[in-house]
Each structure stands twice: as C-alpha cells, then as structure tokens.
N, C-alpha and C positions, 0 to 999 in steps of 0.2 A: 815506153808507155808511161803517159803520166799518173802517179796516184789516186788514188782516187781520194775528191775533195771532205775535209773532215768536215764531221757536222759539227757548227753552232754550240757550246755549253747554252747560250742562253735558249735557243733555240728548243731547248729537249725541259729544261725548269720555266722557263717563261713561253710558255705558247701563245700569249697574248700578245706578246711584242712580232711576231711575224707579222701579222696583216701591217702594225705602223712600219717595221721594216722596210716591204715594200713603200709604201709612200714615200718615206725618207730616201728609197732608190731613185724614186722620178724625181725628187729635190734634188738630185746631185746629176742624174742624166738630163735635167735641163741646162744645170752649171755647166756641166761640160760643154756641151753646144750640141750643132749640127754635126755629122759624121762619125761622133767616139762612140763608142764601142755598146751594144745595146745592153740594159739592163739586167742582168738573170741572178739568181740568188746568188752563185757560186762564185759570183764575180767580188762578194764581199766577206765568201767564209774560205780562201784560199786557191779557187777553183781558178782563176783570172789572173791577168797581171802581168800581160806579155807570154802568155804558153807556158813559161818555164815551170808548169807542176807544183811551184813553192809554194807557202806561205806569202801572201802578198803585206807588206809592212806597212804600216799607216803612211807612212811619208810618201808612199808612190799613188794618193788619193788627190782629190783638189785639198783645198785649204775645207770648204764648203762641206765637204762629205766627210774628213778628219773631226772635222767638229762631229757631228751630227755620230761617229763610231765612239770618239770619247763620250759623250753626254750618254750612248747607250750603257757604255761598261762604266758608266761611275753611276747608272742606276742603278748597275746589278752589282755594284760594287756595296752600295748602302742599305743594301739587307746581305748583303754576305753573300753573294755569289761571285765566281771567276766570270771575267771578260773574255773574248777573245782578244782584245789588247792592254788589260790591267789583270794580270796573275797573282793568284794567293802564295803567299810563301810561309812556308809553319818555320815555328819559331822551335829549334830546339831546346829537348828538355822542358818546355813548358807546355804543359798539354791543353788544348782548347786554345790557344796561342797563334794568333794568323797577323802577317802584316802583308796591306795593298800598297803594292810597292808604286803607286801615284801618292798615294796618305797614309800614311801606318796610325793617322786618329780616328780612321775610319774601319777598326776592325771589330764590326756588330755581330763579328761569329763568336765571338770572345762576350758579347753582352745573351746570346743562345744558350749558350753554355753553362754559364750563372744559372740563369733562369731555369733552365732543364733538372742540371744535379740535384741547387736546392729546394726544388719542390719535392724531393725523396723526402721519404718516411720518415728516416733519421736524421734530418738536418735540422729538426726542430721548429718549434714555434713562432721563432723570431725570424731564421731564414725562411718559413714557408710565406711569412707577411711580406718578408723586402721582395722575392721572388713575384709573389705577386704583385706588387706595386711595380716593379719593373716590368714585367708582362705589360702592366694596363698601360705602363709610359713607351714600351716599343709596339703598340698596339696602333696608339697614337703619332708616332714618330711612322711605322709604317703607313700610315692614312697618308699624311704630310709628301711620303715618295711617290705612293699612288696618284695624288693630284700634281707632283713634279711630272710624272709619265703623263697624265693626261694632256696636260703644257706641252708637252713634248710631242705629243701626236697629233697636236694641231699646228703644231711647228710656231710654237712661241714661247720654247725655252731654249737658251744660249749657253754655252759652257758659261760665261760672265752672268745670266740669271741663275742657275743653276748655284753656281757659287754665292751669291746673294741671299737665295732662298737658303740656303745651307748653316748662316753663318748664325745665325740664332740658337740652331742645336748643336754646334760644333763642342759649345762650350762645356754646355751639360752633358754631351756624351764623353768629353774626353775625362770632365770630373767625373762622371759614373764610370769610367774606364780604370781610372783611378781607384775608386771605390772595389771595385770586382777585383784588380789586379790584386789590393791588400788581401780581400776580404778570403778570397781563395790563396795567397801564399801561407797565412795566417793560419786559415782552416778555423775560423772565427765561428761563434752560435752564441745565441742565449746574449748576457749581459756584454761579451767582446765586442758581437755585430751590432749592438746597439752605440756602445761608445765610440767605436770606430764612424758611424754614422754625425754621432756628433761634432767628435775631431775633427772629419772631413768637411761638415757643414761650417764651423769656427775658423775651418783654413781660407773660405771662401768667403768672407766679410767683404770684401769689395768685389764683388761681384752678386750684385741682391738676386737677378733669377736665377742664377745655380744655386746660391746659398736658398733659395724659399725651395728649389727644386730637393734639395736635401733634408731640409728641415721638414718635407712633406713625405720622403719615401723613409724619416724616424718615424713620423708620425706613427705612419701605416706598420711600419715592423713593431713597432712599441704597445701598440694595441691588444698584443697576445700577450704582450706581460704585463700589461696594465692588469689585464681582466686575472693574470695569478695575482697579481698584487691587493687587489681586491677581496678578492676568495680569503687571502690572508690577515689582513687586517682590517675585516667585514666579518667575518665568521672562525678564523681561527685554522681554517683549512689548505693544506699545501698540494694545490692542483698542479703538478708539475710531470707530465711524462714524460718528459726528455731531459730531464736533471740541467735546466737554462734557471730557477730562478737560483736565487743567492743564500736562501735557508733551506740547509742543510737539516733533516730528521733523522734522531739516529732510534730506531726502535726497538735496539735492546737493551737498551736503557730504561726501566718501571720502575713507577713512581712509588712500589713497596721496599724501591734501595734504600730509598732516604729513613726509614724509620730501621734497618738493618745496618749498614755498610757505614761505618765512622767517614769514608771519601768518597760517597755515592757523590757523583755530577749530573744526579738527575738533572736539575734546576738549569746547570749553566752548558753543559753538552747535548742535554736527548734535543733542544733545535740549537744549531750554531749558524753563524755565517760560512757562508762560504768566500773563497778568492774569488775575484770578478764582481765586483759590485758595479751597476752598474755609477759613471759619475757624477747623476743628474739626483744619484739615492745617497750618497757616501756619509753627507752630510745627520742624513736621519736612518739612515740602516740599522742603527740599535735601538731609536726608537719602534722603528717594522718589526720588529724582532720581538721586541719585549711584548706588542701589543698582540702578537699573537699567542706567544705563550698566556699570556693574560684571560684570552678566549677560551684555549685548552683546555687552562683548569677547570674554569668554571663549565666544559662542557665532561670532562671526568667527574664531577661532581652533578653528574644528569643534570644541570641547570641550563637552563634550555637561555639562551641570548644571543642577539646578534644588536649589531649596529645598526642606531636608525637609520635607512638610507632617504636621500631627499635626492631634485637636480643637483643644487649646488655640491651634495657632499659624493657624486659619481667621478670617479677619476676620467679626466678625456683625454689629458695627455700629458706629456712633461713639459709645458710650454715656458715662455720667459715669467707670464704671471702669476707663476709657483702657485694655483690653484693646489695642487695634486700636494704642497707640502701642510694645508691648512685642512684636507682631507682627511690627513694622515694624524693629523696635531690635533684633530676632532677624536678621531675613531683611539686615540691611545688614551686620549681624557676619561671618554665613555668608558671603556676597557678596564682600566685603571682602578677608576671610581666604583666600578658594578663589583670586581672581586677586593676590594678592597670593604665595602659593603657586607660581602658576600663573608667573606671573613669574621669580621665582625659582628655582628650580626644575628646569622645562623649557626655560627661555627663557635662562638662566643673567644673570639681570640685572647682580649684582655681577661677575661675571666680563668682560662689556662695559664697564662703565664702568672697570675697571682696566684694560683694554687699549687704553683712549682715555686714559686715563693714562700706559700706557705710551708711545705714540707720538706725542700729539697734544701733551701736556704733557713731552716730550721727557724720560721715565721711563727708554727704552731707550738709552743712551749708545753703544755702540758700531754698532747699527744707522746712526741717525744719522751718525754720521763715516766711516764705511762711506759709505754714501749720496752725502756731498756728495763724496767724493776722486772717486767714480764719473760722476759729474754735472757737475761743474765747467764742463764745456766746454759743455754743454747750456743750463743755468743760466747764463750769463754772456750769453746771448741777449736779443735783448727778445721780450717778453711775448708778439706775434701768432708770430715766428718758431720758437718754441719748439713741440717737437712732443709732447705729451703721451702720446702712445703710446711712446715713448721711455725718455721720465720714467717710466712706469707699469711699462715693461721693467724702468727701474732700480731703483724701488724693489723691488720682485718679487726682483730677483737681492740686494739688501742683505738681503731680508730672511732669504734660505733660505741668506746667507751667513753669519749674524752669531747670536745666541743667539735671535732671534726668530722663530725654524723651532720650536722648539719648543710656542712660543705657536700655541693650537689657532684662534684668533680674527684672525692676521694676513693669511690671505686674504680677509679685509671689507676691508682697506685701500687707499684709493684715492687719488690725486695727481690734483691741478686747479692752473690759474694763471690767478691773479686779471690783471686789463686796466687796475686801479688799486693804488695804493702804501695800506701801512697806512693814514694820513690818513683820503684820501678815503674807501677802503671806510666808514670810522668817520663821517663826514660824510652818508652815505646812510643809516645807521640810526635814521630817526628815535626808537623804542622805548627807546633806551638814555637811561638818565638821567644824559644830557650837558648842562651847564646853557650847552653855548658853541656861538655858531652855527656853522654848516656851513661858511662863507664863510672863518672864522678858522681853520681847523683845512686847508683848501684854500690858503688864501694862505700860510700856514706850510709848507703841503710845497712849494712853489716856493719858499720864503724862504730855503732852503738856503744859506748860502755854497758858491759855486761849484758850482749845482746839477749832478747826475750823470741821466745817462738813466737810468728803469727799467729793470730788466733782470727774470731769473727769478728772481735770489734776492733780490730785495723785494717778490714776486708770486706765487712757488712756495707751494700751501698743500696740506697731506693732508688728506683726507676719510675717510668710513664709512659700509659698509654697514650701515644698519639695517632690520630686519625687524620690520614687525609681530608684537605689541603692541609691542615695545621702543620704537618711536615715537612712542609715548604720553611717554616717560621723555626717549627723545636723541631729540626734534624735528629739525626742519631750521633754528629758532631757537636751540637747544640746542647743536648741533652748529657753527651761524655762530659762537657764542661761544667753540667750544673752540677754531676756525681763528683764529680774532682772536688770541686767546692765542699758538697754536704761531706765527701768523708773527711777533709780535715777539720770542720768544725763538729761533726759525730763526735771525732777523734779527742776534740780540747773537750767535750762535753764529757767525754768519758772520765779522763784524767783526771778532771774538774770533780767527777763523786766520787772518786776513789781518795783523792786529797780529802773531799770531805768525811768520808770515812775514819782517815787514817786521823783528821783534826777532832773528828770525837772521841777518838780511842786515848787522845792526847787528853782530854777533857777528865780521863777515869784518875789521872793521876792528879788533879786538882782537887777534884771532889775528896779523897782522903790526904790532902794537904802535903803530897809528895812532890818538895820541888828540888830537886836533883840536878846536879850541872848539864848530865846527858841526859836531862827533862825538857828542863828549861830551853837548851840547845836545838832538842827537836821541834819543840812548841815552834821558836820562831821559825826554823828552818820551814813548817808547815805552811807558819802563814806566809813566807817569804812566796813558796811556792804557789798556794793558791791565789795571790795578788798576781804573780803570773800570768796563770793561767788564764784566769777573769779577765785579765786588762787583757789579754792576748783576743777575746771570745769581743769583748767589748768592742775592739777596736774592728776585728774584723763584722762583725754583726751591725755596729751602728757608727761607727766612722766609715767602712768601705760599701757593706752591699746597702744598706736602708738607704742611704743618701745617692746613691747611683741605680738604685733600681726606681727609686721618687723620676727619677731625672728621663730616667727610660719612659717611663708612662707619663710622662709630660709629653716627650716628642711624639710618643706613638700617638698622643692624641690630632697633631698635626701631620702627622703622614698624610700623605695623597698618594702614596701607591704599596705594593708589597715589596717591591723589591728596596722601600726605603724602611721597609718595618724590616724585612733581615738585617738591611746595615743596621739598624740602630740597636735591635737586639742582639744583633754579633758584638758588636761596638761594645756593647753591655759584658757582655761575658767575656771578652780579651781584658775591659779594664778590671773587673773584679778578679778574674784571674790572676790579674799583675799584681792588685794591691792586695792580694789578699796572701803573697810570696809565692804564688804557685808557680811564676816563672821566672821567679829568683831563686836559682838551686841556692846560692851559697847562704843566703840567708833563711831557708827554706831546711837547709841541712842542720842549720847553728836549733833552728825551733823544735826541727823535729828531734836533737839531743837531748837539749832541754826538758823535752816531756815525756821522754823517754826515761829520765831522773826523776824526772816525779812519780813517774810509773812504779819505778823501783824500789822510792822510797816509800811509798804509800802500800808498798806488798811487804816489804820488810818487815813496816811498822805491826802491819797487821798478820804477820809470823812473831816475829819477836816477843811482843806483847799479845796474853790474851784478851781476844775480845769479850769483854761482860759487859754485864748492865750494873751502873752504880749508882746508887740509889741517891737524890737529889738530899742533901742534909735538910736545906732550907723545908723540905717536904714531907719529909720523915723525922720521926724524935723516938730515942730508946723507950721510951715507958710506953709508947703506943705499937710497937715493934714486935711480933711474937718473938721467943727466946730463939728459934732457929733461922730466922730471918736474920737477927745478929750477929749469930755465931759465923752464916755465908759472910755476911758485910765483912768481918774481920778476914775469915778468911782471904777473898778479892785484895783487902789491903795490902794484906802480907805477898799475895803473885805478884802486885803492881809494883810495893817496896824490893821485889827480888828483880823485878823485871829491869827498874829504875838503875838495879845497881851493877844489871847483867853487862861482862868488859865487853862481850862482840857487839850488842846493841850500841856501847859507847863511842866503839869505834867507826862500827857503820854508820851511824848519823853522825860522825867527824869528818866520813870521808863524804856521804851525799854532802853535807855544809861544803868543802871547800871546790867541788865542782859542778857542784849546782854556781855558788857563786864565778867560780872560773868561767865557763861558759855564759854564762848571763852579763858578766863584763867585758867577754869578745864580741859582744855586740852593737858595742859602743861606739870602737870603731867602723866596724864595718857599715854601721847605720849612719854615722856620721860622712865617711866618704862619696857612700850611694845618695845622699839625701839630697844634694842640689841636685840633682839629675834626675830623684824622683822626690819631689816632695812631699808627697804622703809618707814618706818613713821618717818624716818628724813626727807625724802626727801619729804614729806607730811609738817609736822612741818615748814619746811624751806619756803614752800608756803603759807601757809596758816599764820602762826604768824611772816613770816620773817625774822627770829632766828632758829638756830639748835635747838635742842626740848634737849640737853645737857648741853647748856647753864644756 
C-alpha cells in the first residue's frame, strides 16, 4: 500500500500560492499534450510519478513544469521558507544560521533573526535603530517578492526574469549578510555597531548603492546617539540607559573631595571616557567630554544654562560635511566662555588668588609681624600643646588690626599646625617631582647640628576657605603647595627676628665701648648671618614668587577656558615650588642647616648674655641722670664686661663662626653644579653668597 502523499511545506505557510498552483498545473498539463496523465494536486507533492509511492524528483517533470517548481521554491526560498525541492540546512554551532543549498546568499532567516533579538530590551539603543532600519529595508525587499509572485501568477516570470529581478538586491543583501554575520559574532551595541556600520560602509566604495544602502542604515542607528550626544553637550546631561554612550559618570566621586583629599579626581575621573569611542568622535571626544563637565558645574552652582540651540547648531548626523563637528566646536565655545565668566565674575577668582597671595605668600607684611609679636608665647610651644583655637583667636585679632580688615576675602583665613617639621611633610608627598628618597630628606632633619625640639613656629601653617567651583582652581593639592611655601618663608621670617634680636643685644656691648675679640667676632658672625637670611627671604619673595605670580595673572587674563586657568595655576605653584628649593632636597637640606645655626646662635646669644636695656649716651648725660639710674648703668656694664670675657660664650661663637662659614661654602659647589640645569640658582647664588655661583 502506497504512503500516503506528504503535504506541501508551502502549501500549510503560503496558502495563497494553491489557487496559482493550480494554473501553473494547466500550464504544464497543456505541455505535456494529449493523453498524459490528468492533473491532480498530488501529482506535484509526491503522490504521482509512475505509482511507485516515492517522492517524485524534479528531473522526472517536462523541462516547462521544472521551471515553473523551481521559480516556486526560490520564492519561498527568499523570505525564508523550505521548498519542496530547495531544503534549509542549519549551519552548525551557529545559531540563526541556515544555508539554501541552490544559494547560501540567500539566507533571509539569518536577516529574521537580527531583526527579532535586537529589538530586545537589552540590546540597546543603537541596535533597536539598525533593527529597525532593517525591518523597514526587508519590508521593502518583501513588497519587491510579493510583485515577483504576482509575475508569476500571471505567468510572466522565468527562472532567467526571476534571476534578473534579483540581481539588484543580491548585493545589498549579501553586504547586509555580512554586516549581521559580524555584528552577531562580535555581540557588538552602542559605539561597536556604529563603527562596524561604518567599516563596512568604507569597504564598499566601489559599489555606490550598497555603500549609500550602509551609509543609510548608520544613519538611522546613529540617531539614538546623536540625541545622547546632544543631551550632553547641550545641557550637561548623560541620558544613557544602556551604558552605549562613551562618558563614563562615576558618582561617588563629590565635589567636597577637592577641598579635603590632597588626590581627590574629582575633576578628571567623576566623568571619563570610556573604550569604544565611536571613530567618526575620536578626533573631538575630549572636547565632548570637557564641554559637558563644563555645563555640570555651572549647573551645581544652581546656574541655570544651556546652549542656544538653532537649525544649523542641531546634530542630524555624522555625515562627510562634519556639520556635527562645528556643532560641537560651537557648544564647547559657549560652555567654556559662560563658566569661565561665571568664575570670574561671581565667584571673584582673581581676587582669591591675590589674597592667597597676600597672606600665604606673605604679600601682607605688617599683618604678619603683627601676628608673630601676638603669638610668641603660643608658638614657642610644641606642636600637640599648642591650642589652635587660640592661634585662630590670633590671627582674627592681627588681621582687623593691621591693613588686612579692609580685604573683603580675610575671613576665609584659617590657621592649622602641622605634627611634622617642613622635611618630612615634603617626605610624605609622593606627587611631587622629587628625584630624592623620603629616608634622605627624614635623616637630614635630625642631622641638625645640635638638633632643637619642634615647636609652632616650624609647624604653624595658614589655610583657606574655599568654596565651590573655586575648588576646581585652589584644590586641597593646590592649596598643600601654597602651605609648603608659606612655612618656609614663616620659617626665614622667624630666624630673621630672632638674629635681629640677638644683633641688638650685640648693640649693649657697643654702647658701654666693650670691644672684645669674642665681641667683635660675634658682631660680624651676626651680620654675616642676617645677610643670610634676608638675601635668602629676598630672593625667594621677589626674585622667585613676585615675578612668577605677575606672570600667572597675565596669562589668567587670557584664558578661554578653566581647565587652562588650572594648568597655568598648577604651572605656578610646580615652578615656585622648584625655585623656591622645595624640590631640591640637597639644596633644601644645606638651607635648612643653615638656619637652623642661626637659630642656635641667636638663642645662645640671648642665654649667654643678659638682655637689658642700655641707655643710648648720645641721649642721656650724667648730670641730668638721677644717682640710681647711674649706679644700674654701671652695673649693666660690668654683666656685659663679664659676659664679654665669659670662656663658653668665647667658644661657642668660635664654633657657630666656623660652621656657620663651613656650611655656607658647601654651597658653592653644589649651586655651581645645579646651575646650568636650573638657572635661577645663580640668581639665588648671587644673593645669597654675592658672587655668581660660576665664579
């Protein structure tokens, strides 16, 4: 008994091809002639074919009805259905993968497939666009078979038309075959599927309608990033749910680190790039970047702005006439200019950094000496003892006592004490480009001859309040540099009244005509020291910071953006840094010896000898003198004549003379070596020893 005949695949997916079916039967039962065999459905899905129950094979048809069985199954071949005589065969290991074993470039189940996955939820914004641009393109491509079928059922399409009509979208479907096959090995989204779109479009330059068919379905996928791309550098905002565009937010990063955290990255990490740029941005992707942090701040400082938008400044697409990059080269201008304004302006930037000038860079002279006469006893403490609310009392009262009440910017001013000596603070900043280890610059501040306790004034440092934005500019990095600075010129300032101290107490032995070898000896020894110190105060005061901070507010006046007011203000505080020794340990070690003998010497002096008051001659005369006013005067002469002839005092200012001098002439070389490499340490040399340091 024969089988019973299988049904038709087309037959059961295409029900509209039975009725042409039949007619294409009477086209082939006229072929045949008179006498063969009558018509019936089953004679063409297996049922026929000499009795034998088989499958009947094309080759047992006329030439006439062959034709007319192919042209059916290569209709239902090009939307992706099986023939009864052209079969799907899946491609292993590749899923969605089908080749029609007449044409393996006509596998449209494989362009289904695309289009279905990435219209998911998670495939993102850029694959829901290509998705859809491809839909609307096999939408059309399916019209295109539909009017093949209609040709066909009036019987005026030929396998040789059919092939004709074909050969127009062969192309574009095998480039878009190509395209899906990447696109899915890849597992591509976001900025990948865009560049791969373009790759593929550049591969096809000799071929203009596949290349315009490509360069049409970027379009369309590019449009969803256009519009993040906009949000971003139109308003500041990063519209991104599916993590496709290429700025990265990291939002545990606040912008109160910067005035905390000496290596807060607010600035250059809380928005980064990401990998995957796309290629068509590579070129201006730090611009994008900058112009939105740019919008940010100014919208954390409740300042309400966006960019004007107009036709010309709307992004349409990334086309060859780089519209979209003079968009971009608009909206960073505006950006730029408004917080750069905004800075200025409201925020009074230049006016901040002048009054870190003033007091940090010790600009304001009589404040200062105001200051320390009021603090002395405070400051003379060490470091845990010392009470900062005191200090902060103090400063407060110098400052509404001295010309610095009028500065509107003095109550940001704040006093802190450091727990470590300049040195080591400089020993814990790894950042700085110090080429000497930590260990050397630690063992040199105990290397002290006749090391001294820390007290507050090698620890005493002013601070400042800063407010956002201004944060952005004086860091809590920014701001450790200007402390670095003010305490070593505190530091000479201190030394510098303690010499002058000790050089008046030198003065008592003049006035009653005591000149003594170890008088005389200390006399010069004092002024050797306070030429010192002064040229040391000089040089740094108005040969390194005066002339470099002129230089800084010249360029700030030309800035066009902030992020060129950091460089120039960083710029600022590395070179004053350098010239000022702070990242020259060896030279840095040799100064702080130095004044650490003057230190010594100017406390000896004033132990050794006592301090009195002696009465000026030129000003006073015995006859006008009461008798006990006298009697003191002579007495003072006779401590000073004991003091003069005392052997430890004689010795001690024999040995500060030979290493004060010691020390002060190993610096000769050393400044002499460093000096073409930097030469500002002539002009150091030249103040300090009086001589070019080449000499």
């Amino acid at each position: 008994m024969d089988p019973a005949p299988a049904t038709p695949r087309w037959n059961l997916e295409r029900p509209y091809l039975t009725g042409r079916f039949h007619q294409e039967a009477k086209v082939a039962a006229a072929a045949q002639g008179a006498g063969s065999k009558p018509y019936s459905l089953d004679s063409f899905s297996g049922g026929g074919g000499g009795g034998g129950g088989a499958e009947s094979v094309i080759g047992s048809y006329a030439v006439s009805v062959q034709e007319l069985l192919v042209i059916d199954d290569l209709l239902s071949a090009l939307v992706g259905i099986e023939g009864r005589y052209i079969s799907i065969k899946r491609v292993r290991g590749k899923e969605g993968y089908v080749v029609f074993q007449i044409d393996s470039s006509m596998d449209l189940a494989l362009q289904y497939h695309f289009v279905e996955s990435r219209s998911h939820f998670k495939s993102g914004l850029v694959n829901h666009a290509l998705a859809a641009a491809l839909r609307a393109f096999l939408l059309d491509y399916q019209a295109m078979v539909a009017q093949l079928e209609h040709q066909f059922r009036l019987g005026r399409l030929s396998v040789q038309g059919l092939w004709f009509f074909c050969q127009r979208m062969m192309s574009s479907l095998n480039a878009l075959a190509v395209l899906v096959e990447k696109a899915i090995s890849n597992n591509t989204s976001g900025s990948a599927t865009l560049n791969l779109l373009q790759s593929q479009a550049k591969a096809m330059a000799g071929d203009s309608a596949v290349r315009s068919l490509l360069e049409k379905m970027t379009e369309c996928a590019s449009a969803a990033y256009l519009r993040m791309l906009e949000r971003w550098v139109y308003e500041g905002v990063i519209d991104d749910p599916y993590g496709e565009f290429f700025i990265a937010e990291n939002k545990s990063l606040q912008k109160e680190s910067l005035t905390q955290d000496y290596d807060a990255k607010y600035w250059q990490q809380r928005y980064s790039l990401k990998d995957g740029i796309p290629s068509f941005l590579t070129n201006v992707a730090a611009t994008i970047l900058t112009t939105g942090k740019y919008l940010n701040v100014m919208r954390e400082c409740e300042y309400t702005v966006q960019v004007p938008l107009s036709e010309s400044s709307k992004l349409m697409g990334f086309g060859s006439n780089h519209q979209y990059l003079e968009c971009i080269k608009s909206a960073y201008d505006f950006a730029s200019g408004e917080l750069l304004t905004l800075m200025k302006d409201k925020y009074d930037l230049i006016g901040k950094l002048r009054s870190l000038k003033r007091y940090l860079l010790l600009d304001q002279g009589d404040f200062l000496v105001h200051f320390m006469d009021i603090a002395r006893e405070e400051l003379t403490k060490k470091p845990e003892e010392i009470s900062v609310e005191k200090l902060q009392s103090l400063v407060d009262i110098a400052l509404r006592s001295t010309a610095a009440a009028s500065d509107p910017s003095h109550e940001d001013l704040t006093c802190c004490v450091e727990r470590s000596s300049l040195l080591k603070k400089l020993s814990t900043l790894k950042d700085l480009d110090c080429a000497y280890p930590s260990d050397k610059l630690v063992a040199a501040d105990v290397d002290h001859p006749m090391p001294l306790s820390v007290t507050g004034l090698e620890t005493f440092c002013l601070s400042y309040k800063v407010q956002w934005p201004l944060s952005l500019v004086i860091s809590r990095k920014a701001l450790t540099k200007y402390q670095l600075i003010f305490r070593l010129l505190f530091h000479c300032k201190h030394v510098s009244r303690q010499l002058c101290t000790a050089w008046q107490i030198q003065q008592g032995f003049r006035s009653v005509k005591i000149l003594g070898t170890p008088v005389l000896r200390s006399s010069i020894l004092c002024r050797s020291m306070l030429k010192f110190v002064n040229s040391l105060l000089h040089y740094l005061t108005f040969e390194v910071l005066e002339p470099n901070w002129h230089l800084m507010h010249d360029r700030l006046q030309t800035a066009r953006s902030i992020d060129e007011v950091i460089q120039i203000h960083d710029f600022f505080l590395q070179k004053c840094l350098k010239e000022c020794l702070l990242l020259l340990p060896e030279l840095l070690v040799k100064i702080e010896k130095l004044k650490a003998l003057c230190l010594q010497y100017a406390t000896s002096i004033q132990l050794l000898i006592p301090s009195i008051d002696v009465a000026k001659p030129e000003n006073t005369s015995k006859s006008r003198m009461p008798r006990s006013k006298i009697k003191e005067t002579k007495n003072r002469g006779q401590q000073l004549k004991l003091a003069s002839e005392n052997v430890v005092m004689s010795e001690s200012i024999l040995k500060f003379e030979a290493e004060f001098n010691s020390e002060l002439q190993s610096l000769i070389p050393t400044l002499s070596n460093s000096s073409q490499a930097e030469p500002y340490l002539t002009h150091l040399g030249q103040c300090i020893l009086g001589v070019g340091v080449d000499q």
